[in-house]
SEFITOR-705880 format. One line per 4 residues: for each residue x, y, z of C-alpha. Coordinates in nm, 4 decimals. Each point is the difference from the previous one (the first is absolute). Layout:
# residues N
X Y Z | ...
END
This chain:
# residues 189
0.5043 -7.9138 -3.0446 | -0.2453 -0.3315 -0.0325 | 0.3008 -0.1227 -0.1538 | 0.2526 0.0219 0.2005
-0.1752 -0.0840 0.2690 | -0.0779 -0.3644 -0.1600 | 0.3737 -0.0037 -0.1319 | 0.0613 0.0316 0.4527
-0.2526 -0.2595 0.0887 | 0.1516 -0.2447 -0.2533 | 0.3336 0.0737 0.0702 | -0.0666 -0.0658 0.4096
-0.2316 -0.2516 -0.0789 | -0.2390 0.1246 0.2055 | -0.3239 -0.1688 0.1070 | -0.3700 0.1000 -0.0133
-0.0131 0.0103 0.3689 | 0.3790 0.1585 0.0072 | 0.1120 0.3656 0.0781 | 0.0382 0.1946 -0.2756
0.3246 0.1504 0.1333 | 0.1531 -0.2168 0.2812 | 0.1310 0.2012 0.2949 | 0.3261 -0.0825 -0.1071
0.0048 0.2369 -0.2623 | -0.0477 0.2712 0.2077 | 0.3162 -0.0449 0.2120 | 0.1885 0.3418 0.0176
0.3262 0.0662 0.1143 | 0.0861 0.2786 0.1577 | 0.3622 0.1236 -0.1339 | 0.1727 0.0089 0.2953
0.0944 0.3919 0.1021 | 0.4152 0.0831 0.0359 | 0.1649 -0.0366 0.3148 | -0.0729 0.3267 0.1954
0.2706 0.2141 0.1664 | -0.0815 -0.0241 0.3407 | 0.2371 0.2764 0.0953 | -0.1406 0.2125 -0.2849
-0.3686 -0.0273 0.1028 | -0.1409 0.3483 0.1103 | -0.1998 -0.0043 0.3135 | -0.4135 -0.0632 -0.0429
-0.2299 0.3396 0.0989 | -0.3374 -0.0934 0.1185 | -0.3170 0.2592 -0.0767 | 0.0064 0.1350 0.3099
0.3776 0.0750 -0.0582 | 0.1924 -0.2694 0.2588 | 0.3264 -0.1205 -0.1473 | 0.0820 -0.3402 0.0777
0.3128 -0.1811 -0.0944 | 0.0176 -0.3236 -0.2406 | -0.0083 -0.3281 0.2458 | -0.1941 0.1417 0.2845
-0.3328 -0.0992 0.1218 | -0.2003 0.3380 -0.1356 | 0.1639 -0.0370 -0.3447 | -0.0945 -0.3806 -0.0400
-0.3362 0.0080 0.1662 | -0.1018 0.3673 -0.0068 | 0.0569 0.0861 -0.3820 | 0.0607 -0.3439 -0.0991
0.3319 -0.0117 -0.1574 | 0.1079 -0.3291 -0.1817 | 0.3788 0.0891 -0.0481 | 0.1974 -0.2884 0.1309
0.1287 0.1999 0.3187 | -0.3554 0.0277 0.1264 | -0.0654 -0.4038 -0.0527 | 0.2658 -0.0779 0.1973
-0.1103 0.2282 0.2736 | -0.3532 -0.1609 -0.0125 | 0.1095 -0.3498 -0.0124 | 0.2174 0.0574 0.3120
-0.2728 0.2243 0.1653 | -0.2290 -0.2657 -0.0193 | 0.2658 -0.2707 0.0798 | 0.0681 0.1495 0.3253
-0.4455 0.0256 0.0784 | -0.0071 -0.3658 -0.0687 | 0.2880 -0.0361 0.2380 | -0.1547 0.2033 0.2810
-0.3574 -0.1725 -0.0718 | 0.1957 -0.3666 0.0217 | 0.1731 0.1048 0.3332 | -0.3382 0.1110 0.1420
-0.1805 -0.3173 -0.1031 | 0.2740 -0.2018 0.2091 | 0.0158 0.2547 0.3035 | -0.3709 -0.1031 0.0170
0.0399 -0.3920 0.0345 | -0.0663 0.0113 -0.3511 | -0.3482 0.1065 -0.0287 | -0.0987 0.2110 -0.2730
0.0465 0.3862 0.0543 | -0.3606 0.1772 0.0214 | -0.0043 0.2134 -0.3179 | -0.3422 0.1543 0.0565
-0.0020 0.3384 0.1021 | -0.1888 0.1076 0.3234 | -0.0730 0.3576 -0.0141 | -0.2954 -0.0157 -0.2337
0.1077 0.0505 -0.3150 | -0.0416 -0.3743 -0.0990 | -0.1084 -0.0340 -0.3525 | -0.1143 -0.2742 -0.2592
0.0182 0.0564 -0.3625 | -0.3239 -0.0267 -0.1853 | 0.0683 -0.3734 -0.1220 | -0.0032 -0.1088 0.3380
-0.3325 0.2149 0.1242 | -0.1775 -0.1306 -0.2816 | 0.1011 -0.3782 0.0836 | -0.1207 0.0759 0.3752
-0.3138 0.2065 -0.0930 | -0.1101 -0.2541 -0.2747 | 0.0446 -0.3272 0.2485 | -0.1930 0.2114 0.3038
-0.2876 0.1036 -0.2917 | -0.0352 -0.3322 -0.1380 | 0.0020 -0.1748 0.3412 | -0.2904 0.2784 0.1524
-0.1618 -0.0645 -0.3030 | -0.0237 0.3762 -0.1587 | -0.0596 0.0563 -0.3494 | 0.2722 -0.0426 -0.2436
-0.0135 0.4014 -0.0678 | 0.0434 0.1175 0.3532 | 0.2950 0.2048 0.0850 | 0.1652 0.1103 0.3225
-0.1543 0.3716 -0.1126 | -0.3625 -0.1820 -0.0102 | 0.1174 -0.1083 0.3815 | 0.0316 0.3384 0.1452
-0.2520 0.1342 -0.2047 | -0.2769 -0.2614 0.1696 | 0.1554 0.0516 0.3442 | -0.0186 0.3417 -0.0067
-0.3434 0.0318 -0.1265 | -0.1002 -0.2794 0.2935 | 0.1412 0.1996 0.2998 | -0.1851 0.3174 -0.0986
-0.2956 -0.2259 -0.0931 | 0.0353 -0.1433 0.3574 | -0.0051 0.3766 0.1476 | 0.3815 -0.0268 0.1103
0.1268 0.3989 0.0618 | 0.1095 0.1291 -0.3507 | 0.3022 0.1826 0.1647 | 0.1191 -0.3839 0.0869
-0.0760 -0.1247 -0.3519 | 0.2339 0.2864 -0.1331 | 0.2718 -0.0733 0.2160 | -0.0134 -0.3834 -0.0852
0.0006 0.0794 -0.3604 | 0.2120 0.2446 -0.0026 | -0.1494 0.2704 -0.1286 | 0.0981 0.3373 -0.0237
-0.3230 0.1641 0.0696 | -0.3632 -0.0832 0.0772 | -0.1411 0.0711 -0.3671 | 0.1759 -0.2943 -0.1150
-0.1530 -0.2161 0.2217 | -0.2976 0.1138 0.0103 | -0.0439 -0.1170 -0.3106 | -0.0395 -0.3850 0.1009
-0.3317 0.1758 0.2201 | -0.1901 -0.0188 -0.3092 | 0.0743 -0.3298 -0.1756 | -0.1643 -0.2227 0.3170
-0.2817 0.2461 0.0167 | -0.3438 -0.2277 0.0075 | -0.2264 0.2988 -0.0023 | 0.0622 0.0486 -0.3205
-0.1405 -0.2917 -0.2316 | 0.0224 0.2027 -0.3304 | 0.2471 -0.2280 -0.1432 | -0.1423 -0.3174 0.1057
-0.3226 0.1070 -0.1170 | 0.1590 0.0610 -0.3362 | 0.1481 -0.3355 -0.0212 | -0.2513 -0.1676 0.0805
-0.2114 0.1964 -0.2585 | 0.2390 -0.1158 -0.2704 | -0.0325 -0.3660 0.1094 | -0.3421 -0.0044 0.0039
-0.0440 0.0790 -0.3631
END
């Protein structure tokens, strides 16, 4: 094996600093399937046991079928949306369409929380550790710490039942110096 691997790096001439095995090598070419009979092509069964036909919207999109029928319908399906997006844009003076929902259901994916929580974190000044769960965890704990009604707390947590947040009761509870006692018992020595 030690041989042939020395009879490769001479033969590439490869470098110290080099790849052992260029990405080049690993090109593969996918033989290219036979034409398809579109006529011939049965009709696609989903799980829960619709049929759709080949080159309609629930074949291509639904079950995901590649054949060349169902391309064409998806290039020309979304042909047609940029058409009707374009013609929008210009009924409008040319302003960009609003794309943001408004019922609610806006989301951001996790790349984008993070970039937002970790800028608002860093400018506040929080620990490098602190999480969005530490958040609510600390302003939970500070309402019932502040004697706000623990039916209120629920609801603004959204908690199923009482138990749960009852819970937070105990972490803010100053009467009890056990722990600090502790700690500062294992300081001290």
């Amino acid at each position: 094996m030690c041989h042939a691997i020395q009879e490769h790096i001479d033969e590439h001439d490869i470098g110290p600093d080099d790849l052992l095995f260029p990405n080049w090598m690993f090109a593969y070419h996918r033989p290219t399937p036979p034409a398809e009979q579109e006529d011939e092509l049965p009709p696609l069964v989903s799980n829960s046991g619709a049929v759709y036909e080949h080159g309609t919207k629930g074949a291509r999109y639904s079950l995901k079928c590649d054949c060349a029928k169902c391309k064409a319908y998806a290039a020309d399906y979304q042909r047609a949306w940029r058409r009707k997006r374009a013609a929008e844009q210009r009924d409008q003076g040319g302003k960009r369409v609003d794309t943001w929902r408004r019922d609610g259901t806006e989301f951001l994916s996790t790349q984008v929380w993070n970039r937002f929580w970790e800028n608002a974190r860093a400018a506040v000044g929080l620990p490098e550790g602190f999480t969005p769960y530490n958040a609510r965890h600390t302003g939970i704990s500070w309402a019932i710490a502040k004697g706000v009604d623990l039916q209120k707390v629920r609801q603004r947590a959204g908690h199923g039942n009482l138990t749960v947040t009852s819970r937070y009761a105990a972490i803010l509870d100053e009467h009890d110096t056990t722990l600090a006692d502790a700690l500062e018992e294992i300081f001290d020595s």
